[in-house]
MARTOR-781581 format. One line per field, with one value per residue (C-alpha): x, y, z; residue in three letters; residue number from 0. Coordinates in steps of 0.25 Angstrom, whole numbers, m for minus. Example, Ala and Ser with C-alpha at 12.3 -4.5 7.8 and 13.67 -1.06 7.14 Angstrom:
BEGIN
X <- c(49,55)
Y <- c(m18,m4)
Z <- c(31,29)
r <- c(Ala,Ser)
k <- c(0,1)
This chain:
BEGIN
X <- c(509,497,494,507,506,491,497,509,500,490,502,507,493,487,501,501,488,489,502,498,485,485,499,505,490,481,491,502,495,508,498,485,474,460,447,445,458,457,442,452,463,454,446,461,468,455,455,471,472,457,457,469,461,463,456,465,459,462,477,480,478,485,496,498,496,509,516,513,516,527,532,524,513,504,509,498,508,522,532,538,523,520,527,522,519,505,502,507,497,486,489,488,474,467,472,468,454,453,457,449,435,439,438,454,453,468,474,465,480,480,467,469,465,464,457,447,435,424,414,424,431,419,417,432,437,428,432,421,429,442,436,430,444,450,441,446,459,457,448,461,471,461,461,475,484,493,492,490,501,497,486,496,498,483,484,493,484,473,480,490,488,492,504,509,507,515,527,529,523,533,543,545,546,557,566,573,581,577,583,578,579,565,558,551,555,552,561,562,560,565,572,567,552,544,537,530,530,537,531,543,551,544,555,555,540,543,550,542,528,521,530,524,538,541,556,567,579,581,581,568,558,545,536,522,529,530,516,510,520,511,500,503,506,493,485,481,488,493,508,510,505,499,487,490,498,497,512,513,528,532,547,559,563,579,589,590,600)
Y <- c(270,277,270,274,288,287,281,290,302,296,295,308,317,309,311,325,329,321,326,340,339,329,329,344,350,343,337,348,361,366,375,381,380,383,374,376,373,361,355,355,347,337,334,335,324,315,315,313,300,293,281,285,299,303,312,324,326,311,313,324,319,307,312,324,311,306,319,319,304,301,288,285,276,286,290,285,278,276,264,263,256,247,234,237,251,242,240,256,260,254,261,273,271,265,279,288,282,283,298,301,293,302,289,293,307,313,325,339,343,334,338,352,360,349,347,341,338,326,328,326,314,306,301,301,293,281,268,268,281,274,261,269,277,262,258,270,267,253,257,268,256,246,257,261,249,242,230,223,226,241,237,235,251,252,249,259,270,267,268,277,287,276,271,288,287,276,279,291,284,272,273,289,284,271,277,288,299,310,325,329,320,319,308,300,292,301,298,307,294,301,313,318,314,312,302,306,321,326,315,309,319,313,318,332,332,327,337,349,342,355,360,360,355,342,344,349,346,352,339,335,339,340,342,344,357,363,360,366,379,381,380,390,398,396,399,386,384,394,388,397,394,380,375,367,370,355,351,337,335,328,327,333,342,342,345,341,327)
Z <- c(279,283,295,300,297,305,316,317,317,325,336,336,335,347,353,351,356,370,372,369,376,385,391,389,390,399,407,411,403,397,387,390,380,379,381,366,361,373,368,354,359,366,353,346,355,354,340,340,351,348,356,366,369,384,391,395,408,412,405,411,424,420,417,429,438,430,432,447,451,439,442,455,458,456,442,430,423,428,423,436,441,428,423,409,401,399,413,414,404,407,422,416,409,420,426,415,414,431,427,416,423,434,444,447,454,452,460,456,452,441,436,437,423,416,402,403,394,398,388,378,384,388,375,370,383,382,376,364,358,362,353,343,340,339,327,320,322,318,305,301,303,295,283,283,288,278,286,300,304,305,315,326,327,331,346,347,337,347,360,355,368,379,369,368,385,386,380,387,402,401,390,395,409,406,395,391,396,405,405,419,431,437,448,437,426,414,402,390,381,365,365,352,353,341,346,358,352,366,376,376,384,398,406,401,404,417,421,414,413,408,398,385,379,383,378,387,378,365,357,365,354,359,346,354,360,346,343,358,354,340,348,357,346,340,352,354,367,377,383,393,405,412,412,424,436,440,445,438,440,452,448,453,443,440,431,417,418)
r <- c(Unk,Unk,Unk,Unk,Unk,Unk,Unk,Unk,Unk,Unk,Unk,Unk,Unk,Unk,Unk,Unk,Unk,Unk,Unk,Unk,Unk,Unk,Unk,Unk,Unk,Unk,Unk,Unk,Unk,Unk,Unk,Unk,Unk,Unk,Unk,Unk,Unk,Unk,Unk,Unk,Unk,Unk,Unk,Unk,Unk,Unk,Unk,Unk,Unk,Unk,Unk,Unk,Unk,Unk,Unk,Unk,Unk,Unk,Unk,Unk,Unk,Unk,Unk,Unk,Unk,Unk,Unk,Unk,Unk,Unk,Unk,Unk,Unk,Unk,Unk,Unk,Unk,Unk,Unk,Unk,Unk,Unk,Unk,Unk,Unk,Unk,Unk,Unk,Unk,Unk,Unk,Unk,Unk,Unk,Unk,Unk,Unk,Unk,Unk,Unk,Unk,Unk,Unk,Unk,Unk,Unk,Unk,Unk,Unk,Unk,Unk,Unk,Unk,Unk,Unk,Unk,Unk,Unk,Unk,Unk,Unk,Unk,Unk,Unk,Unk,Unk,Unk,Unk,Unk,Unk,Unk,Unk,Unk,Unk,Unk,Unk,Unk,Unk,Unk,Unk,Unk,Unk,Unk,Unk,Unk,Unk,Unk,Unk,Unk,Unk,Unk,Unk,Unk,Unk,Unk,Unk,Unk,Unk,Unk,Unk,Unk,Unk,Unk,Unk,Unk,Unk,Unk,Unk,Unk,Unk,Unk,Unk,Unk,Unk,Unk,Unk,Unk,Unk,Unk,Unk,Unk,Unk,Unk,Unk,Unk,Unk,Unk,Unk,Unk,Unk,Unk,Unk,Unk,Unk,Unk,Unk,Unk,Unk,Unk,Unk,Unk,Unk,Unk,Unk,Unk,Unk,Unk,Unk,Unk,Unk,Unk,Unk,Unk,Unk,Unk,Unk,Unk,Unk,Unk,Unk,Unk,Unk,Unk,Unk,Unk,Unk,Unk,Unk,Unk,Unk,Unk,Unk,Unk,Unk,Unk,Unk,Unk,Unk,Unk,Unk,Unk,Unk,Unk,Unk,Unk,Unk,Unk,Unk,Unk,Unk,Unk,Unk,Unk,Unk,Unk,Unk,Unk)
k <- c(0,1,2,3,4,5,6,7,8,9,10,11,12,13,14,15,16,17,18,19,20,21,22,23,24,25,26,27,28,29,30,31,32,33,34,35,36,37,38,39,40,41,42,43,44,45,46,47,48,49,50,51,52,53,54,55,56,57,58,59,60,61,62,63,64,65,66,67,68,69,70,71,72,73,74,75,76,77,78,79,80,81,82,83,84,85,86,87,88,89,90,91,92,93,94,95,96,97,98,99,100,101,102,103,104,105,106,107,108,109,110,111,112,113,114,115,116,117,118,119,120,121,122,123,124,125,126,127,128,129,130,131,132,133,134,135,136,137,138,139,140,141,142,143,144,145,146,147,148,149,150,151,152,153,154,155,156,157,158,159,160,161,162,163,164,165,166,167,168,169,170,171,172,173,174,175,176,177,178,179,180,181,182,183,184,185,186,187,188,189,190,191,192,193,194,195,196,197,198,199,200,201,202,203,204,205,206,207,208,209,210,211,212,213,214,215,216,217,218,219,220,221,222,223,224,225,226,227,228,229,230,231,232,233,234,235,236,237,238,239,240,241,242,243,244,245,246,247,248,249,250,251,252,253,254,255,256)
């Protein structure tokens, strides 16, 4: 049904960019690009995740702060301090929204070469754009949908960002296994990830947070880590080098298990 094949491509696209830009770019710099080809991908991942646009800058910082403090108090989002992955998430907004209105100030390590671009975001982080992508969510669902029934997948089309964090901040946190032995809780929750397009392989990024390949084992397809490869070859990205020396990891790095 067509519905269906707009939701599962509105999934995977929005996942795509905010795991390429968001988490491998802005947050650990595992590529280089230029400001151009940066202005592009901001306008890109927009388009892509509507209402559950983040700014990168605010992600970034986010998610450095998770990699710094995994599974302490002072981690954003951690399943060891919450009864609930709602009470967890909602956590982790109020954060992201102290980040992003800048009335959080982080560590100047966490900031450091971040993308960051406020004219664009000051009218794409504000509720009214947030409401407005809604109502074209909800006009698509009121053209498209066989029936009702259909109209329960569009809490998850417009919050579709937080549902993608939440998998991986709870579920990759709880279950699983895990092929290296760190001081934190992340799990590798599917061992081929189609889902998650690489995500999943929490562990793996763990313990190698700026590899551009979230995959270790050669089962664990990472199909994100294809797609970065064409770029490079494209010269749209530049994988050699990092564009941040930030230290994110505060784990013990071991042997594989």
């Amino acid at each position: 049904m067509v519905i269906i094949i707009f939701f599962v491509v509105h999934w995977y696209i929005s996942l795509f960019f905010q795991t390429f830009f968001h988490h491998r770019y802005a947050s650990h710099g595992a590529f280089t690009m230029s400001k151009a080809w940066e202005k592009v991908f901001y306008i890109l991942s927009f388009i892509t995740q509507g209402s559950s646009y983040m700014s990168p800058r605010a992600y970034a910082v986010l998610h450095r702060m998770h990699h710094a403090y995994t599974d302490t108090d002072k981690d954003p989002h951690s399943p060891l301090f919450f009864s609930n992955i709602f009470t967890m998430m909602f956590h982790t907004r109020k954060i992201f929204s102290g980040i992003y209105k800048r009335k959080i100030v982080p560590e100047l390590r966490f900031e450091k070469d971040v993308p960051d671009w406020p004219g664009f975001d000051k009218w794409t982080q504000p509720w009214v754009t947030k409401l407005l992508w809604g109502v074209v969510y909800t006009v698509i669902y009121v053209l498209l949908a066989p029936s009702a029934w259909f109209y329960l997948l569009l809490p998850f089309e417009i919050l579709m960002g937080p549902v993608h964090g939440a998998i991986i901040n709870w579920f990759a946190h709880k279950y699983g296994y895990k092929n290296f032995k760190l001081n934190n809780t992340s799990t590798n929750l599917i061992p081929v990830d189609v889902l998650m397009l690489g995500e999943s392989y929490h562990n793996d990024h763990h313990m190698y947070p700026s590899n551009a390949n979230f995959g270790v084992r050669w089962f664990e397809i990472d199909p994100v880590y294809y797609a970065i490869l064409l770029f490079n070859k494209l010269g749209i990205i530049e994988l050699q080098g990092s564009k941040a020396s930030i230290q994110t990891s505060a784990i013990s790095k071991t042997t594989v298990v």
